[in-house]
N, C-alpha and C positions, 0 to 999 in steps of 0.2 A: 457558417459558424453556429455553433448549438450554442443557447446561454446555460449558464452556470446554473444546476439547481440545489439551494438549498434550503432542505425540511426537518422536521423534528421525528426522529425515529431509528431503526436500528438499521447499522450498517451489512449486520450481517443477515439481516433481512431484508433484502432490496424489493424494492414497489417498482416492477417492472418486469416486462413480458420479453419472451427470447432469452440472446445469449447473454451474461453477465460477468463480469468481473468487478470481485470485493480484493482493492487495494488497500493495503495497511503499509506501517513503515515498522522495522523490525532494524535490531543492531548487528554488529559485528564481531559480536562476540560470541554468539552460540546461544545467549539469555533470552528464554521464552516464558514468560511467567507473571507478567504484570502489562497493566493495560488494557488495549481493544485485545490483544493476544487470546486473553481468558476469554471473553464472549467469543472469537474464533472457536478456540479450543472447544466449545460448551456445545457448539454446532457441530464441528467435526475434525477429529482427530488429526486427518490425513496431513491437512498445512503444516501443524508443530512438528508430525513425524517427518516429514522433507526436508525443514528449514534443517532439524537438527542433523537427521544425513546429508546433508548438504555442508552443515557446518564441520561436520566431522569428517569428511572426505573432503575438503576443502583444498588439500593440496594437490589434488586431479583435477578440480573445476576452476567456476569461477565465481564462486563467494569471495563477496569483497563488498566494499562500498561503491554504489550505483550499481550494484547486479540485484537479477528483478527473477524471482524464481514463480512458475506459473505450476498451479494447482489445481486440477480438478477433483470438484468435492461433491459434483451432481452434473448430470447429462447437459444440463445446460448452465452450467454455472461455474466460476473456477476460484480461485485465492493469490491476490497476486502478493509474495512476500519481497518486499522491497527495501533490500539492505542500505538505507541511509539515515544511520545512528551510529556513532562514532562512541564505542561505550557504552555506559549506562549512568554515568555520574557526571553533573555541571562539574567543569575546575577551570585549570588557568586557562585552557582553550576556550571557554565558554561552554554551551550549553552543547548535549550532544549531539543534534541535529546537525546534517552538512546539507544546506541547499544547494549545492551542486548535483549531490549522489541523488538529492530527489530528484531534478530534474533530469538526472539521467536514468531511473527508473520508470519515471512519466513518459518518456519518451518510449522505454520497451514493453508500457503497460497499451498506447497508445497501437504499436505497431501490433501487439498482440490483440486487441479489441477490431483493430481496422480485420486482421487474418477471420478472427472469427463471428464478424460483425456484431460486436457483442457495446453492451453500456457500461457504463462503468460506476462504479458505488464504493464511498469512500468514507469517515469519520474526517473531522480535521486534520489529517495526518502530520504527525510532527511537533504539534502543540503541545501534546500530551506532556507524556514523560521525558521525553526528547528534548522536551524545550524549546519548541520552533516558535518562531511569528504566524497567526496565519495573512498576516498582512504580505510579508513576504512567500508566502507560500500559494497563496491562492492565484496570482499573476502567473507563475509556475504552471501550475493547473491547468486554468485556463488555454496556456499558450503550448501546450503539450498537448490534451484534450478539446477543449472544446471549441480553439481554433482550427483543428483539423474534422470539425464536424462530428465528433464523438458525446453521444446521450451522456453526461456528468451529473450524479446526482451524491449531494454531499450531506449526510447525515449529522444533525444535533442530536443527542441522546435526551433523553426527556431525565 
């Protein structure tokens, strides 16, 4: 079991050597434009442009909630865009976070990191705009990643 790490700094600059994956949580609706998205986007193009063909061809694939779309954005480096936001607005369902979809995205961020023996680099995902816990979210984490032995380093932004 690898423990948990979390530091202060940016996620979409990972402190660490080899293969990488920067996981974010993104929605279901096509909406790209507020959040860790922008520091994405500030870095590299390519994630927004996937997510949005992804979302736009949606009816041949599998965009949906708990699908985990993997990006490479540098020889050793990738973007995992991780459909578990339900929306973009709190209402009567509550907030738009579904801890389910996250953990079924952890799971194929998990099996994708184990393929490429890669680490994995996160923000609090879900907290955000999303409106998650990370009380509940972090056990999530954990029991996807770094119970199965996967480098997890979780980024505070300064």
């Amino acid at each position: 079991m690898a423990p948990l790490q979390i530091i202060r700094g940016d996620a979409t600059s990972p402190q660490a050597r080899g293969p990488k994956i920067i996981a974010h949580v993104c929605n279901d609706i096509g909406g790209w434009g507020k959040g860790f998205v922008l520091a994405v986007s500030r870095r590299w193009p390519e994630p927004e442009r996937a997510y949005r063909r992804w979302h736009r061809e949606r009816s041949g694939n599998d965009f949906g909630l708990g699908a985990t779309q993997l990006v490479q954005v540098r020889p050793d480096t990738w973007v995992a865009n991780m459909v578990a936001q339900r929306g973009i607005r709190t209402g009567s369902n509550g907030p738009p976070i579904r801890y389910d979809a996250v953990e079924r995205c952890l799971d194929a961020v998990a099996a994708h990191a184990t393929r490429l023996s890669a680490s994995v680099h996160l923000p609090r995902i879900g907290c955000g705009l999303a409106g998650g816990r990370w009380e509940r979210i972090e056990p999530l984490v954990v029991a996807a990643l770094c119970d199965r032995d996967i480098t997890t380093t979780v980024y505070d932004h300064d």
